[in-house]
C-alpha positions in Angstrom: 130.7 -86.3 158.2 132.1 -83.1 159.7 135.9 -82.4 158.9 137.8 -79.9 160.6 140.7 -78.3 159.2 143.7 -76.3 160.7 147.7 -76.1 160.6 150.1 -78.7 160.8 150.5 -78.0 164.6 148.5 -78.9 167.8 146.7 -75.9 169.4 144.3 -75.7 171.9 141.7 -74.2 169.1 141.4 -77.1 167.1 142.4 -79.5 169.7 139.2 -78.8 171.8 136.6 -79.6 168.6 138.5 -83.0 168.1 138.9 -83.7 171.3 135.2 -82.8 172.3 134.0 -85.2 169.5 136.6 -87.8 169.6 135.0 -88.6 173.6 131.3 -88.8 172.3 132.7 -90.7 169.2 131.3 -88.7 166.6 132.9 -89.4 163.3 134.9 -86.7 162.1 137.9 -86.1 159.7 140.7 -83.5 160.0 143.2 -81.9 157.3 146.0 -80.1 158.2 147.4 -77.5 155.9 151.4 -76.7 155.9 152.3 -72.9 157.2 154.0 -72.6 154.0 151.3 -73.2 152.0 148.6 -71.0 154.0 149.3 -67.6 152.1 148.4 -69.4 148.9 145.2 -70.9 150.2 143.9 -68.4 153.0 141.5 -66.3 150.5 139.8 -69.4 150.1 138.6 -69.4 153.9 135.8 -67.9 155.9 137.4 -65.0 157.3 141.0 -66.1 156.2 141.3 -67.9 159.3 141.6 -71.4 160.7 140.5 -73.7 161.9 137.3 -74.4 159.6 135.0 -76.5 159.9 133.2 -78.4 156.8 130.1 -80.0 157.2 127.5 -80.9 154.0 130.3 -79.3 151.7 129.7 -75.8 153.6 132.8 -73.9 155.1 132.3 -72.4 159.0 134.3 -70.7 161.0 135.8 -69.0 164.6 136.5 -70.9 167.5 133.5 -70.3 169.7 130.9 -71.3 167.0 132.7 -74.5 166.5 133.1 -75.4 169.4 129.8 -75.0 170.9 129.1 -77.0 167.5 131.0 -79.6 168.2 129.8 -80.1 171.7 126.0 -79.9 171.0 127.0 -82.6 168.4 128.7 -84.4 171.4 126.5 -84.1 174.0 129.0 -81.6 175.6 127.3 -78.5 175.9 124.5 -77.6 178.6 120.7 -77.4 178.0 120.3 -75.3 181.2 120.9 -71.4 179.9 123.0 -70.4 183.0 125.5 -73.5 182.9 125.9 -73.1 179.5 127.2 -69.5 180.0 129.7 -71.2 182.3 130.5 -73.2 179.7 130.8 -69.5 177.1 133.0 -68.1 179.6 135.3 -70.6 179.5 136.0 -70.7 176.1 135.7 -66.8 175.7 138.3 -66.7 178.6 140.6 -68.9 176.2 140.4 -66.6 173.5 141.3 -63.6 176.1 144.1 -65.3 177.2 145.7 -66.3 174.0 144.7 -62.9 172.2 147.3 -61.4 175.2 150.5 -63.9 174.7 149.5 -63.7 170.8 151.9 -60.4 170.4 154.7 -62.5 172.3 154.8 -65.4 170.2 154.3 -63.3 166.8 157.4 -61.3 167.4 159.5 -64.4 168.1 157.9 -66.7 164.9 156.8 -64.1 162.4 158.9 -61.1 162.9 162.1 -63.4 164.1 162.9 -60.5 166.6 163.9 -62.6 169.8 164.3 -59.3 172.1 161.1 -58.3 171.5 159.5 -61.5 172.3 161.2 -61.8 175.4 160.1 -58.2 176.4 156.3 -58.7 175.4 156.7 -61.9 177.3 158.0 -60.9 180.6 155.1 -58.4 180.2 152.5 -61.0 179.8 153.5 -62.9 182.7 153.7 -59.8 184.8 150.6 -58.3 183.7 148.1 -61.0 182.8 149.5 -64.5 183.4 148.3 -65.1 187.4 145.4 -62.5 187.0 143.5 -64.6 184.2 144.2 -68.0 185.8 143.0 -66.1 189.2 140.0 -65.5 187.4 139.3 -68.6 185.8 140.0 -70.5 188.8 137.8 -67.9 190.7 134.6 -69.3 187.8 135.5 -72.5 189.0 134.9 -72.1 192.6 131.9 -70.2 192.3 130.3 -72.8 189.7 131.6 -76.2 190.6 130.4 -78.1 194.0 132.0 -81.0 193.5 135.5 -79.6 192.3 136.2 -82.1 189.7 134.7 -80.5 186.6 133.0 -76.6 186.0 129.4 -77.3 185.5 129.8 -81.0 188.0 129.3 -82.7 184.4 131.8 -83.3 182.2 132.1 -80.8 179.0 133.9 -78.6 176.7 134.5 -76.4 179.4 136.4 -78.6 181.4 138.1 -79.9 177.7 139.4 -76.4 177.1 140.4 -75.3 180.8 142.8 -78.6 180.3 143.8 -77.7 176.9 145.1 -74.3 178.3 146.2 -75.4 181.0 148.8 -78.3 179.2 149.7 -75.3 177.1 151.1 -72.9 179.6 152.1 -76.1 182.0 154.1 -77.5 178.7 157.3 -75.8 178.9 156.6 -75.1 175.1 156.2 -71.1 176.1 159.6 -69.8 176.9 160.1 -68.1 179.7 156.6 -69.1 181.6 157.1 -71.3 184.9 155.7 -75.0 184.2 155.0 -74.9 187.9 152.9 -71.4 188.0 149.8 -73.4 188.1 150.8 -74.4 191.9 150.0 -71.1 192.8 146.0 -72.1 191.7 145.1 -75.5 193.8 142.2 -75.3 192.8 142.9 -75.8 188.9 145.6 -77.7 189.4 143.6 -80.1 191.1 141.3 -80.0 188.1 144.0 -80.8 186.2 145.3 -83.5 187.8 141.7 -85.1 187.7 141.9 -84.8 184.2 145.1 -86.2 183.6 143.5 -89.5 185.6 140.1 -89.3 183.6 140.6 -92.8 181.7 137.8 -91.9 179.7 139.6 -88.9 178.3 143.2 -90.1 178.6 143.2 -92.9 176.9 141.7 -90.6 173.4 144.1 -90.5 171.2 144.3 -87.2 170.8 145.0 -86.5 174.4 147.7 -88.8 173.4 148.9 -86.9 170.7 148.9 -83.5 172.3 151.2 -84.5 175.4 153.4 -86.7 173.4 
């Protein structure tokens, strides 16, 4: 049984892996581990980071190796070596993304300095916001024919391009237009397929995330 741990909050790095197996139905477990409580506990992780995953009482870590886990375990990934690197950029592109708003959202929840938030904010949308969704939507064009999903089969790719997309669309990131991703037709078109993908929908993790 494979059991995947992380915080006591939806994000898109441990939403993915339960998502991913959640459509293929392959069993899993999840434990969620109070903020609070995480100083206590975090030497007792792989690289003092979550999410973890435990499988045959062994710890593993980092969101790319799970994830590519995950969806091998799911039938999610791609046997083909090129579409699979479709399917690495994608998730590599999350991780660029996030690392850049990380500074934003740190000020504001760990270091409780509002002004600074806002300022590192304001940055990230002028600097990086439409440039890394102009790139990502640029992969998209240039890999999928069909326009419905990256590699024209659904996988983790097309999981965690929604996942990141519902983020920034959310209106859970102050500051950030939920309407930017308008200025990207061809994503939000994606999207919107997504959002009408019974299949995937009606998970109930997809339920949980845009409750």
């Amino acid at each position: 049984m494979i059991k995947l741990v992380y915080f006591d909050f939806n994000f898109w790095r441990f939403d993915i892996l339960r998502l991913c197996l959640s459509y293929s139905k392959v069993p899993y477990i999840s434990e969620r581990i109070k903020r609070q409580e995480w100083p206590k506990v975090k030497n007792n992780f792989p690289f003092g980071q979550l999410p973890i995953m435990i499988v045959e009482n062994k710890k593993y870590a980092h969101t790319h190796s799970l994830a590519k886990f995950c969806a091998l375990k799911a039938d999610l990934y791609e046997d083909n070596e090129l579409k699979a690197l479709i399917i690495d950029q994608v998730l590599d592109w999350s991780n660029e993304v996030t690392n850049k708003i990380a500074p934003s959202i740190r000020a504001a929840m760990r270091e409780k300095d509002l002004e600074k938030s806002k300022k590192l904010r304001k940055e990230f949308i002028d600097n990086d916001l439409y440039l890394w969704f102009s790139y990502l939507e640029k992969l998209f064009d240039e890999c999928s024919l069909k326009k419905v999903f990256f590699n024209d089969k659904f996988s983790i790719a097309d999981i965690t391009a929604w996942r990141m997309i519902q983020w920034f669309c959310s209106g859970k990131l102050e500051y950030i237009d939920q309407n930017f991703i308008k200025e990207f037709p061809l994503l939000e078109s994606f999207y919107n397929k997504m959002n009408k993908n019974e299949s995937f929908i009606n998970l109930n993790e997809y339920k949980e995330i845009i409750s």
